[in-house]
C-alpha positions as CSV (number, residue, x, y, z in Angstrom):
1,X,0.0,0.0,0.0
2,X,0.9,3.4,-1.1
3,X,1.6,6.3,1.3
4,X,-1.2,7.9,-0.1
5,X,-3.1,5.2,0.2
6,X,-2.4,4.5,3.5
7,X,-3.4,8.0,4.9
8,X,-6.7,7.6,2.8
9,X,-6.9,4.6,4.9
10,X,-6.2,6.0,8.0
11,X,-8.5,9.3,6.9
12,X,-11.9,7.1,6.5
13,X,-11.0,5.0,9.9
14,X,-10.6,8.2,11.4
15,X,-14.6,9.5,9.5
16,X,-15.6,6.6,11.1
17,X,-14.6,6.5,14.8
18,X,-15.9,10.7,14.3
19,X,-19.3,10.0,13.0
20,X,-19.8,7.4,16.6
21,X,-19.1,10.4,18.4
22,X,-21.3,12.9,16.0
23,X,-18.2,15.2,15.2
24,X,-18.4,14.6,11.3
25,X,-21.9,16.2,11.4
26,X,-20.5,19.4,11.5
27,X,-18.0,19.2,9.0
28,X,-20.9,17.0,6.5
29,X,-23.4,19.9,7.3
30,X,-20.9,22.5,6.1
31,X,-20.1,20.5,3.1
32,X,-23.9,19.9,2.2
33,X,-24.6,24.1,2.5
34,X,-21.4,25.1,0.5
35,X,-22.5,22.6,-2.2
36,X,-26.2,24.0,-2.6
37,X,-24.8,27.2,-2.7
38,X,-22.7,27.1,-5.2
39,X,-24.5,24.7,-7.7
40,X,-28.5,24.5,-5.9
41,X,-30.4,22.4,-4.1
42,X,-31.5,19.7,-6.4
43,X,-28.7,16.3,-6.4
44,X,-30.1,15.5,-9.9
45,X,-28.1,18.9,-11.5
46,X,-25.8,19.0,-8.4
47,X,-23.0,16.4,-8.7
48,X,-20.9,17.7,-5.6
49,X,-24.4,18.2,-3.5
50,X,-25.1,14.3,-4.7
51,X,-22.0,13.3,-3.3
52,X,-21.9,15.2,0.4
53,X,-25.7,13.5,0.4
54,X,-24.7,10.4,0.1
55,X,-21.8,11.1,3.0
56,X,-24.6,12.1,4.8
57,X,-26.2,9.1,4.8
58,X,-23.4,6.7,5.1
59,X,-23.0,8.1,9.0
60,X,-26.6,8.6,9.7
61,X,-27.3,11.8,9.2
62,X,-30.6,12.4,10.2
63,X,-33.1,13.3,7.1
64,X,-34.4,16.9,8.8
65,X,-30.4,17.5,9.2
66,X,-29.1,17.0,5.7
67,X,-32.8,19.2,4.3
68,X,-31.8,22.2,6.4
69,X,-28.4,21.8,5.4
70,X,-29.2,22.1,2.0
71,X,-31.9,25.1,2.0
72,X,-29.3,27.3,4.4
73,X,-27.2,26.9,1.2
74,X,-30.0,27.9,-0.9
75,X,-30.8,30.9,0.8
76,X,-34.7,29.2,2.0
77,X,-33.3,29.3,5.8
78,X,-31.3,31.4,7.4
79,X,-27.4,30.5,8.2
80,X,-23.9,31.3,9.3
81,X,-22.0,32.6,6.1
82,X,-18.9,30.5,5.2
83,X,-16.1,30.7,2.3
84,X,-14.1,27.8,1.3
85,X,-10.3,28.3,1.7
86,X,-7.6,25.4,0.0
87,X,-3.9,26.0,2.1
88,X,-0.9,25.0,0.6
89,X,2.2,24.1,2.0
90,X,4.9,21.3,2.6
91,X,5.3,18.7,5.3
92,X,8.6,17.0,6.9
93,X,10.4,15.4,4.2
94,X,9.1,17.9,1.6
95,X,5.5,16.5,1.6
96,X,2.9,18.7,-0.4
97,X,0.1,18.9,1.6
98,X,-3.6,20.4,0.1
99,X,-6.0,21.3,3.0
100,X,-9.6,22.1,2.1
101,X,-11.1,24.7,4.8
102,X,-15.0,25.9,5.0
103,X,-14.7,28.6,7.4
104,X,-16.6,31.3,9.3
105,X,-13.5,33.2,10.4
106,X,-10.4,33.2,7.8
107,X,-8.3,34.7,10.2
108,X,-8.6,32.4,12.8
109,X,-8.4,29.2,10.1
110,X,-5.1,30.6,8.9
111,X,-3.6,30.9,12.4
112,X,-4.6,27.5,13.6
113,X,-3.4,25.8,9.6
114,X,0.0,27.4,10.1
115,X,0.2,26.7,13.7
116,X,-0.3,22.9,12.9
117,X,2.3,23.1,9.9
118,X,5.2,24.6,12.2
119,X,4.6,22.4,14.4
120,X,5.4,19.5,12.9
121,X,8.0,21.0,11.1
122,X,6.3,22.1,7.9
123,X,6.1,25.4,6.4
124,X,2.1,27.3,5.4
125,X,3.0,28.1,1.3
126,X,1.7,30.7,-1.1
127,X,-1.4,30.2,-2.9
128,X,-0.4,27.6,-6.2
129,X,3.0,26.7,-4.5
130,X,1.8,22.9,-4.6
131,X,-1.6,22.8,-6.1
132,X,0.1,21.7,-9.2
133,X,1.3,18.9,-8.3
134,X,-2.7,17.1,-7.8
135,X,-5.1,16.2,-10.3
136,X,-9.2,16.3,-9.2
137,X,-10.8,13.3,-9.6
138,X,-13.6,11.5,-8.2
139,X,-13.3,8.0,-6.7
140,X,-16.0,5.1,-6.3
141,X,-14.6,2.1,-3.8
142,X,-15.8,-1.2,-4.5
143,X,-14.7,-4.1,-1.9
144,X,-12.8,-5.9,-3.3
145,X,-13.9,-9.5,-2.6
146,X,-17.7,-8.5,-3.9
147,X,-16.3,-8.3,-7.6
148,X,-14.1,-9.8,-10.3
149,X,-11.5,-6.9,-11.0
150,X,-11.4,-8.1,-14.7
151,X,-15.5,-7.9,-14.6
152,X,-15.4,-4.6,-13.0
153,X,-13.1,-2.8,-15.7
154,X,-14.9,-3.6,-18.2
155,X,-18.7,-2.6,-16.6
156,X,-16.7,0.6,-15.2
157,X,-15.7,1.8,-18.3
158,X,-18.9,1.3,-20.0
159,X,-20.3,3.3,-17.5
160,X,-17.9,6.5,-18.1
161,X,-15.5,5.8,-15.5
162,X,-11.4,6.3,-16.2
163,X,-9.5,3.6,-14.9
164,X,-10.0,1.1,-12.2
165,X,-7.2,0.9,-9.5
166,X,-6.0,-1.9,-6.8
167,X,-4.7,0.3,-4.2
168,X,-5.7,-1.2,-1.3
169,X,-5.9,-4.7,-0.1
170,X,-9.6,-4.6,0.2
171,X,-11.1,-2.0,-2.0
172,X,-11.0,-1.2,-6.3
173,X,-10.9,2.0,-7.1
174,X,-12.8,3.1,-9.6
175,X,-11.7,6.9,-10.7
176,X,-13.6,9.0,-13.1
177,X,-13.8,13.1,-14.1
178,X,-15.2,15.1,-11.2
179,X,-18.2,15.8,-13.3
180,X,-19.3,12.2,-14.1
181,X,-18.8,10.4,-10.3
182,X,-22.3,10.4,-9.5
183,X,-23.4,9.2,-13.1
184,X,-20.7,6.3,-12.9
185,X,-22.0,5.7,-9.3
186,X,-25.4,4.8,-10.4
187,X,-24.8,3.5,-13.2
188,X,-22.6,1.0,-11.6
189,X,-25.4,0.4,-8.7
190,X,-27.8,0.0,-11.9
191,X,-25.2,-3.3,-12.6
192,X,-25.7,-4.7,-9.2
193,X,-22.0,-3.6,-8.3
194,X,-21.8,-2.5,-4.8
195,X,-20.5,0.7,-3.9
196,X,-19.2,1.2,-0.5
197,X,-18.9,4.9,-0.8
198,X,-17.8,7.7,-3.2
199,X,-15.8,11.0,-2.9
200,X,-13.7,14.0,-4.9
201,X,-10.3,13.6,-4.2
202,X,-6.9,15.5,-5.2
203,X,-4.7,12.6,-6.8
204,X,-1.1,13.8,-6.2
205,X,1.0,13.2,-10.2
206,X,3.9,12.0,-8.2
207,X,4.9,10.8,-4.9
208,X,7.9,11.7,-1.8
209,X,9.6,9.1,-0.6
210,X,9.9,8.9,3.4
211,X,11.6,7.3,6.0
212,X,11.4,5.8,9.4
213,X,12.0,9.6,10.9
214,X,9.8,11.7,8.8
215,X,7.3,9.3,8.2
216,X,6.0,9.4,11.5
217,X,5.8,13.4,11.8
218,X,4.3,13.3,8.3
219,X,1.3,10.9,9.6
220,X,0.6,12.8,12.8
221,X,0.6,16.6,11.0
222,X,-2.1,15.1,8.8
223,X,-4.5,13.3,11.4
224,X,-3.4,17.2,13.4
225,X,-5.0,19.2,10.4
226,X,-7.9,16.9,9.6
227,X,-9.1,17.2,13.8
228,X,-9.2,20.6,13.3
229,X,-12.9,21.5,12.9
230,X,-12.9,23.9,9.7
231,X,-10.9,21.0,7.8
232,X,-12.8,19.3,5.1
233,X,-10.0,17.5,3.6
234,X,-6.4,16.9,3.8
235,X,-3.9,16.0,1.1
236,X,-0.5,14.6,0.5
237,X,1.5,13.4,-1.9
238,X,3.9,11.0,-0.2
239,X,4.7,7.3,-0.6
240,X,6.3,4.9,2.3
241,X,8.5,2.4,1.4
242,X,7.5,-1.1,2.3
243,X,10.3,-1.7,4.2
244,X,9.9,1.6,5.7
245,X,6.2,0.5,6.6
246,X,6.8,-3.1,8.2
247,X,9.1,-1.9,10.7
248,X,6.2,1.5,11.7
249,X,3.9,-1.5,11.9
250,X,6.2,-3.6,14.4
C-alpha cells in the first residue's frame, strides 16, 4: 500500500470512529450548505451536493439534518456565512500537503493551519505553490472481494469511468472526471455492483519518498490538520517504502 493510500486509509478509519461520536456532522453539514450554494439544491443537477448527500447518509445523518443543510445553502433558511479556503504548503520530508477549509472566520483558520504546519516542522505556502502537483478526480470504492476486478473494468468503463485501481488490499478504485462520479455511481449500482462509498479527491501526479524519521511526523501533522474542525479534507503526496512500513507497523 501506497503512502497515499495508507493516509486515505487512515483518513476514513478516522470518519468513522468521528461519526460514533457525531463530530463529522459538523464538517458533513458545512459541506452539504457550500455545495447548494454554489450549484443549488437539487442532487439531480448537483454532482458535488449528490455526493456530500450520500456522505450524509453513510453516518446517519438524520433526514431533517441533511434538508436544512441544503436550504441554508439555498438561501430558503437562514445561516452562518462561510467561504471555502484550499492551504498549501509542505510537510517533513518535503511533503505537499492540500488542506480544504469551509470557514466562518479566515483569520482564525489561517492561524490555527499554520500553527499545525510549524509544528510539525512544515512550512504554510503561497497560494499555487503545490496545487500543481494534484489532479481532481472522483473516486467510487468497490470491496474488493464482492467483484471480479477483470468484470469490474470492463462494466466501469462502459459506464464512463477512467480507470480502475487496486490500491488497497480490500477495495478497487474506480476513478472518473469530477463531473461524471455520481453518473458512474449509479450506473454501476444499476449493474448490481456494490458501492461502499464515493468522494472527490486530489490525486497527487507523483509521490515523496519517506523514511522511518519523517514518516512518522508526516502521519501525525495530517491526522493534526484533519481534527481541526474547519478542515474538510487533507492531502499529501507522499509514498512509504514497504520496508519503511513493516518496521512502523512492528
Amino acid at each position: 500500500m501506497s503512502g497515499h493510500s495508507k493516509w486515505h486509509s487512515i483518513r476514513h478509519k478516522k470518519a468513522a470512529e468521528d461519526a460514533k461520536k457525531g463530530k463529522v456532522f459538523t464538517k458533513i453539514t458545512r459541506e452539504l450548505t457550500m455545495a447548494a450554494k454554489a450549484g443549488g439544491g437539487d442532487p439531480e443537477h448537483n454532482p458535488r451536493l449528490r455526493v456530500a448527500i450520500e456522505s450524509a447518509k453513510a453516518v446517519n445523518m438524520p433526514k431533517e439534518n441533511i434538508g436544512r443543510a441544503i436550504k441554508k445553502g439555498t438561501g430558503e433558511l437562514p445561516g452562518v456565512t462561510y467561504e471555502e479556503v484550499v492551504y498549501e504548503g509542505y510537510g517533513p520530508g518535503g511533503v505537499a500537503v492540500l488542506v480544504e477549509v469551509t470557514t466562518d472566520n479566515k483569520n482564525r483558520s489561517t492561524a490555527e493551519i499554520r500553527h499545525i504546519f510549524s509544528k510539525y516542522d512544515g512550512n504554510l505556502g503561497e497560494d499555487g505553490c503545490v496545487s500543481w502537483m494534484f489532479e481532481r478526480k472522483g473516486v467510487i470504492y468497490i470491496p474488493a472481494e464482492s467483484v471480479d476486478e477483470d468484470q469490474l473494468l470492463e462494466v466501469a468503463i462502459n459506464a464512463g469511468a477512467e480507470d480502475v485501481k487496486y490500491e488497497d488490499a480490500e477495495l478497487l478504485e474506480v476513478h472518473t472526471s469530477p463531473q461524471e462520479l455520481g453518473d458512474v455511481r449509479k450506473k454501476l449500482e444499476e449493474e448490481g455492483v456494490e458501492v461502499k462509498r464515493a468522494e472527490l479527491v486530489q490525486i497527487p501526479v507523483n509521490t515523496v519518498p519517506l523514511n522511518e524519521s519523517n514518516a512518522p511526523r508526516v502521519l501525525k501533522m495530517l491526522e493534526a490538520l484533519d481534527d481541526n474542525d474547519d478542515v474538510n479534507k487533507v492531502w499529501a503526496n507522499f509514498d512509504i517504502p514497504e520496508e519503511v512500513m513493516e518496521k512502523l507497523e512492528e
